[in-house]
C-alpha positions in Angstrom: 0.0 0.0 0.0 1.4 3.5 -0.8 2.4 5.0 2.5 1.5 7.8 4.7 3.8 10.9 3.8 2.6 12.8 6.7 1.0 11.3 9.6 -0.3 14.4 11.3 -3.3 13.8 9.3 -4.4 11.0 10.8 -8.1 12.2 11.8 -7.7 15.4 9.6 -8.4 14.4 6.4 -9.7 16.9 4.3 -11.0 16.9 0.4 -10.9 20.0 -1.5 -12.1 20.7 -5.1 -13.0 24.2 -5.7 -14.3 23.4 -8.8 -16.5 20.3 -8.2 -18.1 21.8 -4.6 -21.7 22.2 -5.7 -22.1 18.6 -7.4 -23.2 17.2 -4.0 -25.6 19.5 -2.6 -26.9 19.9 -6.5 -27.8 15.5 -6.2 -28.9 16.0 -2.8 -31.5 18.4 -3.4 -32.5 16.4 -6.1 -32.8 13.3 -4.3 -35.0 15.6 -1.4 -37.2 16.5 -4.2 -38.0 13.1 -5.7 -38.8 12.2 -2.0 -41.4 15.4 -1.2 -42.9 14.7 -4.5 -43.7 11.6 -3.8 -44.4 12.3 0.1 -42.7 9.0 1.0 -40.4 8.2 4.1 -36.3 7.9 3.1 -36.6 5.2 5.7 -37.7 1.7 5.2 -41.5 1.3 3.8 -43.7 -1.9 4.2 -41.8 -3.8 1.4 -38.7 -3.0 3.5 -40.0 -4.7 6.5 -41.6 -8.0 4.2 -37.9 -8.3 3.4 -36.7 -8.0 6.4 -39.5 -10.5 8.0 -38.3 -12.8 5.1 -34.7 -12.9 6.2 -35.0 -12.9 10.0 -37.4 -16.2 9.5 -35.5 -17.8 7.5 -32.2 -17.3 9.6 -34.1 -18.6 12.8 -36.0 -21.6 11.2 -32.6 -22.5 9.6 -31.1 -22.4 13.4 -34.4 -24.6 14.5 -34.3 -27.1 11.7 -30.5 -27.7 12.9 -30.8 -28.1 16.8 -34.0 -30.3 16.6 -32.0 -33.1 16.1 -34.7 -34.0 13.1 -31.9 -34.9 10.5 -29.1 -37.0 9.2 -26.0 -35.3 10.0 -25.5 -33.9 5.7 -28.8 -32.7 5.7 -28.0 -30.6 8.8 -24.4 -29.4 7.0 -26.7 -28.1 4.3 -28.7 -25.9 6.8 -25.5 -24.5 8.2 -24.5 -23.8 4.6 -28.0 -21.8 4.1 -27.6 -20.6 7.3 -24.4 -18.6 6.5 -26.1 -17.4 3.9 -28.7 -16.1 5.4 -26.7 -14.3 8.3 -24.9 -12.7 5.1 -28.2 -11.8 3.9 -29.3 -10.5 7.7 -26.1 -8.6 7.6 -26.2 -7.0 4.4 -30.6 -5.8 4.2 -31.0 -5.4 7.7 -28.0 -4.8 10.6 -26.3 -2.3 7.5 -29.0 0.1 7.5 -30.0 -0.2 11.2 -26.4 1.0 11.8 -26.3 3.8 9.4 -29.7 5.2 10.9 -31.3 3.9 7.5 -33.7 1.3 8.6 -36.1 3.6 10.5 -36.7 7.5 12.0 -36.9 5.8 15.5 -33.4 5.4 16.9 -34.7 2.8 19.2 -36.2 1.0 16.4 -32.5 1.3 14.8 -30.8 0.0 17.7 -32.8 -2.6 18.7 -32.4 -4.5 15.1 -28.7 -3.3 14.7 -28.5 -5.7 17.4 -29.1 -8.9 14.9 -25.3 -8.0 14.5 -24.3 -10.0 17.3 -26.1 -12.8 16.1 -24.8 -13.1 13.0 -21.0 -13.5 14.4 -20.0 -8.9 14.5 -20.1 -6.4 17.0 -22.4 -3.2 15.8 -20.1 -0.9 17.7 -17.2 -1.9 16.3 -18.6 -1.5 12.9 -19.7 1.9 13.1 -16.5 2.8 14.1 -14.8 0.8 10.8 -17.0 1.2 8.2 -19.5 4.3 9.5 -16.8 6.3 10.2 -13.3 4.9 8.7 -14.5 3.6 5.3 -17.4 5.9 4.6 -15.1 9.0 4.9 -11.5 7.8 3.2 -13.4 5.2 1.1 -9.5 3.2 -1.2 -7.2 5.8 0.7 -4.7 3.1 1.3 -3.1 3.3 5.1 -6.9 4.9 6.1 -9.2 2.3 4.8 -8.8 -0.6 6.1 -11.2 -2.5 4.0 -8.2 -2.5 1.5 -6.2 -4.7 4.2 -8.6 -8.0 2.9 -5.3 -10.0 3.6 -2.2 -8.5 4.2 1.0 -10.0 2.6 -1.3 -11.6 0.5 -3.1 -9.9 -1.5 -2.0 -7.0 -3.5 -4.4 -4.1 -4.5 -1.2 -1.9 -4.8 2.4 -1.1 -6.8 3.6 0.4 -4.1 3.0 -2.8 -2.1 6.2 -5.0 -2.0 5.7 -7.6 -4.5 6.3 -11.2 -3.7 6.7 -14.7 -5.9 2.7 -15.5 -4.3 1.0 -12.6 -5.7 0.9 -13.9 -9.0 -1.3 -16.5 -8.2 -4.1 -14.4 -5.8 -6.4 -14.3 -8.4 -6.5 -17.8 -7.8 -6.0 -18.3 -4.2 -7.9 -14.9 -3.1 -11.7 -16.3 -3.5 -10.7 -19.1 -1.0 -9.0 -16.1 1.3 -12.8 -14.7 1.2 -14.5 -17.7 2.8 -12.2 -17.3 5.8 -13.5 -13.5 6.4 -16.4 -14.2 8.5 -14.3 -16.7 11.3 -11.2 -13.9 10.9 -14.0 -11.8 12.3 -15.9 -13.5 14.5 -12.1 -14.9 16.6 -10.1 -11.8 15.3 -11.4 -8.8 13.5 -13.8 -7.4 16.1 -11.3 -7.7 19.1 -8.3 -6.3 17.5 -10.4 -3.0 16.2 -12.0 -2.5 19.5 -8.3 -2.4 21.1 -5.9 -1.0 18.8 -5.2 2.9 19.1 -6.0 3.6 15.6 -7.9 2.4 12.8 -6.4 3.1 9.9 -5.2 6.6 10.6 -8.3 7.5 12.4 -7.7 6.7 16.4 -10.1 5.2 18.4 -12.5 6.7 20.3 -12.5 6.1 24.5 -15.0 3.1 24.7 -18.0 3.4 27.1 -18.1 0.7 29.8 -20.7 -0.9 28.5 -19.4 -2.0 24.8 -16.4 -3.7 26.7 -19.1 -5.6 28.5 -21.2 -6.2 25.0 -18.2 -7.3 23.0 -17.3 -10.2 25.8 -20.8 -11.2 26.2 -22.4 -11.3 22.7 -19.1 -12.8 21.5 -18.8 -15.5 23.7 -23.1 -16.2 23.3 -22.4 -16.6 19.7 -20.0 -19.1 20.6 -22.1 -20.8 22.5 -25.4 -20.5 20.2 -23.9 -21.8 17.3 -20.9 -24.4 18.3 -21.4 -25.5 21.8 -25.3 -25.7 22.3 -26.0 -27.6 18.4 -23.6 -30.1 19.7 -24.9 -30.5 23.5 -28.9 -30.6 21.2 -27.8 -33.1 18.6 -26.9 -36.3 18.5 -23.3 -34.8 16.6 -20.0 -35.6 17.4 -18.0 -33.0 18.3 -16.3 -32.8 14.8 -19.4 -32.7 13.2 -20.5 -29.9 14.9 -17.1 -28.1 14.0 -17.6 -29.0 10.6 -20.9 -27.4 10.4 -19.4 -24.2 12.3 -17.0 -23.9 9.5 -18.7 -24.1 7.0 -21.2 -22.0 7.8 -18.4 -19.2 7.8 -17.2 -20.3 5.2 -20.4 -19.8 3.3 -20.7 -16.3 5.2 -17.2 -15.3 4.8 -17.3 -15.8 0.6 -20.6 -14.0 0.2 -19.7 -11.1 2.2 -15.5 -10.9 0.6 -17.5 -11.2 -3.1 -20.2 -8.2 -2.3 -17.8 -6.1 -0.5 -14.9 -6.5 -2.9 -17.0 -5.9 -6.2 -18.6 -2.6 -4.8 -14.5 -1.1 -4.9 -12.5 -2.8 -5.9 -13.0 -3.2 -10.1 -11.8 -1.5 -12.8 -12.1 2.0 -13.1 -12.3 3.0 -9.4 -9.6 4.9 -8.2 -6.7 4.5 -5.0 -6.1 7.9 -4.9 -3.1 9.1 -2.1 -3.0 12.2 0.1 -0.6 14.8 -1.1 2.4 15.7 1.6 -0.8 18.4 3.5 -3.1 15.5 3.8 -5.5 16.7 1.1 -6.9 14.3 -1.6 -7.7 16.8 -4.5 -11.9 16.3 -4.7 -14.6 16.9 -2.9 -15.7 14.2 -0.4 -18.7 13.1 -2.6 -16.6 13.5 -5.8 -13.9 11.6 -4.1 -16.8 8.8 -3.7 -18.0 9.0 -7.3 -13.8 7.8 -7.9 -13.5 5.1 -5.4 -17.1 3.1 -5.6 -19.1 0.8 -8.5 -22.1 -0.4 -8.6 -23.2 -3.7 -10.6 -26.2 -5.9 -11.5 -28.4 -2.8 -11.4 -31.2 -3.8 -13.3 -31.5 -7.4 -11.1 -34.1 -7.4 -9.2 -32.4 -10.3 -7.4 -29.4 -8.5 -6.2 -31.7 -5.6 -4.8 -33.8 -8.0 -2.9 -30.9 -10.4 -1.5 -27.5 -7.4 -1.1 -29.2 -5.1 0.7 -27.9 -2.1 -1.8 -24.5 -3.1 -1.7 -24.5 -3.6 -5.1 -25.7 0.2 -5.3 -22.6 1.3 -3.8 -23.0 4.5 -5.2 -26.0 5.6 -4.0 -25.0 4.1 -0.5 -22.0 6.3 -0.4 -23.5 9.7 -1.3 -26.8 8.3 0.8 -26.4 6.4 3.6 -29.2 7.6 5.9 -31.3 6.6 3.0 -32.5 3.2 3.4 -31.7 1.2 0.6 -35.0 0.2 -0.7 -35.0 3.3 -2.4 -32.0 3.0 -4.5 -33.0 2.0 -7.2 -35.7 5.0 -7.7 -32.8 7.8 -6.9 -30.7 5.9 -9.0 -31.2 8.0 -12.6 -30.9 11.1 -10.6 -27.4 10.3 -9.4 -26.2 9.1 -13.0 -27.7 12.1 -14.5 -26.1 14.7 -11.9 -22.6 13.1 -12.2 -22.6 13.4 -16.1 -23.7 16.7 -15.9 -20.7 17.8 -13.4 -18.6 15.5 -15.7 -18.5 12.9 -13.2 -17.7 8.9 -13.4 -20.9 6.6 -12.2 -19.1 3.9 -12.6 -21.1 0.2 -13.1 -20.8 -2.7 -14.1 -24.4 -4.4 -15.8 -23.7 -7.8 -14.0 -22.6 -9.7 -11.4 -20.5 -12.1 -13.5 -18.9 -8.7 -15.5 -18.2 -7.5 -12.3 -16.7 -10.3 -11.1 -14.4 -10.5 -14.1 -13.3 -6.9 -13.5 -11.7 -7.7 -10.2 -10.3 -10.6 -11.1 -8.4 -8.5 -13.5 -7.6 -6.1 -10.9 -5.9 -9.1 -8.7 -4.1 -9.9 -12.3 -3.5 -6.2 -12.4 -1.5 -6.0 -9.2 0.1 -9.5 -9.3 3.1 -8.4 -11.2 5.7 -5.2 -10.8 
């Protein structure tokens, strides 16, 4: 990753573009207007919550079918496999936009299903910290983004990153890196954040009392939930029941790496560095017109299972806007950006996205 020239920006990271200034508050008062037109909520609306009902049910009839000791040992593998799935799925429609203050007006109502977090393997708090505040603000600002750091030493999104004789086979080996995202988080990813000084170049805030006591606790009741009590249910060995832990994550890990990684990390977005001040030369939403993709816009599939992530765009300039209403605001984004000369960068499927960051792995696998 290209390194930081001058530290003493750590948490002062500004974007400046005198000439570009006006293209966000242009697309937001356009996106305000589609919304008073139409007199509807920017929160979710009743085929929101259907969704959401649909998900949540699924997740906990999967965990039922697997603990009622009903089935042969591979049947119950298969539920785990759905079941990672499905916490994806829970993580990506419903904890997202509960943590961004998307889901509903009520902050209570927000914090209550930002919760589901916990049950899905992730700590909310720790999230908001990463990916509210970290990722949202220096969205591919290598050494500030950590979402770039997928494997360090082993995959290479970077020439300035030191080079070795392994990177020339990660667009190979990084798919399988993906699966393992969701147990790196669930053992690793949420402890580390919540007690390092810094993340990224952004330094931690002083935790209240409380999250030290909810990180501990949830952690350890996930544990429990979903490898120690399936066992102690089932008539599974103990191996079995590892099994079925693993690949559950597995499942998880690759459907969150695949979403997260095609939203920026394809062709055409941009790594852009801080000059020796600490200034990246745009505009914070320009700066996120550079950096994010969207793909498989016209699939209804992908909006009903990803939660918006595949409207990465429109998340990024948007993100108190719950994402059932991407789709609408859509054309108005695309318009505004050509007009201020702008990239809305897309790709029209999931498969041609794919492709294009498999490129990028090829891209960055030699000098």
């Amino acid at each position: 990753m290209s390194s930081i020239v001058n530290p003493k920006f750590t948490n002062k990271l500004k974007f400046n573009n005198k000439n570009q200034t006006s293209f966000f508050s242009d697309v937001r008062k356009k996106v305000d207007l589609y919304f008073l037109e139409k007199a509807i909520s920017k929160k979710a609306n009743g085929a929101m919550w259907v969704k959401a009902s649909i998900f949540i049910c699924g997740f906990f009839l999967l965990y039922a079918l697997i603990i009622s000791n009903l089935f042969a040992p591979s049947t119950m593998l298969l539920f785990a496999v759905l079941l990672g799935i499905f916490s994806a799925f829970i993580g990506f429609n419903i904890c997202h936009d509960a943590i961004h203050g998307a889901l509903s007006s009520n902050s209570k109502i927000n914090k209550f299903f930002s919760t589901l977090f916990h049950f899905i393997g992730a700590n909310p708090y720790v999230w908001n910290i990463t990916h509210n505040v970290v990722h949202h603000t220096y969205t591919n600002i290598a050494g500030h983004d950590e979402d770039l750091e997928i494997a360090p030493g082993l995959i290479r999104l970077s020439h300035d990153e030191k080079l070795t004789r392994a990177h020339r086979y990660q667009h190979w080996y990084a798919f399988p890196l993906y699966s393992l995202a969701s147990l790196s988080w669930i053992f690793r990813k949420d402890f580390k954040k919540f007690f390092q000084d810094k993340v990224g170049e952004h330094p931690n805030p002083k935790h209240p009392k409380i999250e030290y006591f909810n990180l501990f606790f949830f952690k350890f009741l996930y544990y429990f939930l979903f490898l120690i009590l399936p066992i102690l249910l089932t008539d599974i060995t103990w191996w079995q029941g590892l099994i079925g832990f693993i690949a559950l994550h597995f499942a998880q890990g690759l459907v969150m790496g695949l979403v997260f990684q095609l939203a920026h990390v394809v062709e055409g977005t941009e790594f852009p560095t801080p000059n020796v001040e600490g200034n990246i030369e745009d505009a914070w939403a320009e700066h996120q017109m550079r950096t994010t993709a969207n793909f498989s816009l016209n699939s209804k599939i992908a909006a009903f299972l990803l939660g918006g992530l595949n409207q990465q765009v429109e998340h990024h300039l948007f993100p108190k806007i719950c994402h059932i209403h991407y789709p609408a605001i859509s054309d108005i984004v695309k318009e505004t950006a050509h007009l201020y000369k702008l990239p809305y960068l897309e790709n029209p499927t999931f498969l041609i996205a794919m492709k294009s960051h498999i490129n990028m792995l090829k891209k960055y696998s030699v000098a």
